[in-house]
N, C-alpha and C positions, 0 to 999 in steps of 0.2 A: 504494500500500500504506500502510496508517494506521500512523503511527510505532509503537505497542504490538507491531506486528507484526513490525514493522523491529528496534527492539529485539530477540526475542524468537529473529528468524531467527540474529541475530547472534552471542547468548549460547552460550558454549558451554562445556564445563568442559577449563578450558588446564591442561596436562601438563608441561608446564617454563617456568618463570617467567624472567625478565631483571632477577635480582639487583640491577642497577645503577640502575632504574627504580624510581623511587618515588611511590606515590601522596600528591599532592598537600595541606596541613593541611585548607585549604581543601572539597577533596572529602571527605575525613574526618568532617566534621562534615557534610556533608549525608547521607553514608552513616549515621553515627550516628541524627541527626535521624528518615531513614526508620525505621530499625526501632524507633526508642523509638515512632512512633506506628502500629505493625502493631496489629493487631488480633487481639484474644483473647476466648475464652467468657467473658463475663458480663463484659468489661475487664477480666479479672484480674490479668494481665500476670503472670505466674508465673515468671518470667525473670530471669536476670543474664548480662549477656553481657562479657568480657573484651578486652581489644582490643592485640595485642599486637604492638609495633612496636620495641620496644630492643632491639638485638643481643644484651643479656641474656637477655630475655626469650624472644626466638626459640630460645636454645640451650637454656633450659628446656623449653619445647616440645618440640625437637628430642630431648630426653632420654627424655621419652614413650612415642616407638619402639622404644627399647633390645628388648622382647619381642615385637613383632608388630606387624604394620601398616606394616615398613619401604617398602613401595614408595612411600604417601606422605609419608614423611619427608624429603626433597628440600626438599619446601614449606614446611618449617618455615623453612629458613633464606634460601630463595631468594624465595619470595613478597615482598611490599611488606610487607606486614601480613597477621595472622591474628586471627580474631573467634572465641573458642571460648563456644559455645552452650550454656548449661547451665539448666536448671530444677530447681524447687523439688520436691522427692519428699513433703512432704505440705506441703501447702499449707491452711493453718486460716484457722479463719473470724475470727482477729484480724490476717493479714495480708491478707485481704481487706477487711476495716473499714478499713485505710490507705488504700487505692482507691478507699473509697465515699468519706472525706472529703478524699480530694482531688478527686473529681466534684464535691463540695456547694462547694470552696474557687472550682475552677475556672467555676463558673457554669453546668455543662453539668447539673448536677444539683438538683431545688428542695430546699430545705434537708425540708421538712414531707414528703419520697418514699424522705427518707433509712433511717428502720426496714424500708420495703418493701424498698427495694433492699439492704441489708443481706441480710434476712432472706431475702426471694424468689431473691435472685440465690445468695446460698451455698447452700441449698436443692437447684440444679443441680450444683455439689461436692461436696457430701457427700454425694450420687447414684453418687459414680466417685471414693469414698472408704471405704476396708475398716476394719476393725474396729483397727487398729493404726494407724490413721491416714494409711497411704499412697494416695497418688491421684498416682504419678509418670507414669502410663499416660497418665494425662487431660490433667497439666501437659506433659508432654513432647510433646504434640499442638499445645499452644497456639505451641509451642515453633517448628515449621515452616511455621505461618503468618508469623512473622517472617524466617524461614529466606528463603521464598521471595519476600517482601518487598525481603529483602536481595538479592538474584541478580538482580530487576529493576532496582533501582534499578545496580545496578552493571551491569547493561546500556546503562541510558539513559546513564549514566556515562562510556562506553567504557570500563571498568575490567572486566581477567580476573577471572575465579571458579573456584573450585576445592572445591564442596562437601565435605564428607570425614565420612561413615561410620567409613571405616577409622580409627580413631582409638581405644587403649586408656581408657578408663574410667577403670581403677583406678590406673594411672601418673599418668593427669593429675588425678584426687584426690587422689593423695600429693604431688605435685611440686606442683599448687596450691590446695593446702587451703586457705592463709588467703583466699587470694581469692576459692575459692569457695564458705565460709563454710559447708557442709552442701547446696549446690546440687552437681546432678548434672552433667555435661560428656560428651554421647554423638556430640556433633556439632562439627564444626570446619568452620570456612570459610575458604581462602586468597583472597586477594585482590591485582592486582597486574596487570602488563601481561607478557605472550609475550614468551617466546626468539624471535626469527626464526630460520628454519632449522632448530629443534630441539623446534618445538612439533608435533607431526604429528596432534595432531585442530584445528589450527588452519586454517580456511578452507574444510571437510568437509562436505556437505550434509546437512542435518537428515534423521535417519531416526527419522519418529511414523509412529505406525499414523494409517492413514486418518479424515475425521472420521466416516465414515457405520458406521464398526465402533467407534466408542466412544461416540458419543450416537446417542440415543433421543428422537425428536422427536414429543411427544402430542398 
């Protein structure tokens, strides 16, 4: 079996974390590393992601819950770390010019392709950008290509994941506003290694539908 696959069998979203167990500085920044280089529509990278590991911090987090989403509130404090996911609700075409000259800085771009790409590439944003200037629908898309960036690489890792949905909006807008500067936070992700004995989707066989009912082979 090809390791991606091995991976993949393995990943699975853990239900109660092992408090005492902490993810490594070391693996931190390669976790980091993968998702600064996920990939997004047109590079736009539309994203800030938070990374939150101080007992402070966690109780912040934790404080989130107070109205809904208690079941996974557990994770706030029990996880290793939590990464909360948030994108930019409009995203304009001068924070897209930051992008294009860091393509022309980093070499990957020729300086003389710069106006096209400017131009041509925001062109596709302002396609799945309304009259008031929101395009959160579009960024928050780019949003879970990193998502699931993240969830591999913490497989190859042997590091638990706990992607999270269930997570209030408007709590973690108010409790971290300055952090998330005008950025939206609709996603959270725990990270960390298993309770033994109290994790019970832990070691469960993967249930995907079949491949021959979800592709289409022309």
């Amino acid at each position: 079996m090809h390791q991606i696959i091995k991976d993949l069998h393995a990943r699975y979203t853990v239900k109660q974390y092992d408090s005492n167990k902490r993810i490594s500085s070391e693996k931190i920044e390669i976790i980091k590393e993968a998702i600064r280089l996920s990939a997004s529509s047109i590079n736009s990278q539309p994203w800030k992601f938070i990374l939150i590991e101080s007992e402070r911090a966690k109780q912040r987090f934790h404080d989130t819950f107070a109205i809904k989403y208690q079941f996974n509130q557990h994770h706030a404090v029990q996880a290793s770390h939590i990464i909360l996911f948030a994108y930019d609700p409009h995203y304009s075409k001068e924070k897209y010019k930051h992008v294009v000259d860091i393509e022309v800085e980093s070499g990957h771009l020729p300086a003389e392709m710069y106006d096209n790409m400017l131009n041509g590439g925001y062109t596709f944003a302002e396609s799945n950008t309304d009259d008031a200037g929101f395009n959160g629908h579009w960024t928050k898309a780019q949003l879970y290509l990193a998502l699931g960036n993240a969830l591999h690489t913490l497989a190859r890792l042997e590091i638990g994941s706990t992607p999270m949905e269930g997570v209030d909006a408007d709590l973690i807008g108010k409790i971290f506003e300055d952090e998330l500067g005008g950025f939206v936070c609709e996603v959270a992700l725990a990270m960390g290694y298993h309770k033994e004995g109290e994790d019970y989707n832990h070691g469960l066989p993967k249930a995907r539908l079949p491949s021959d009912e979800i592709f289409t082979v022309l």
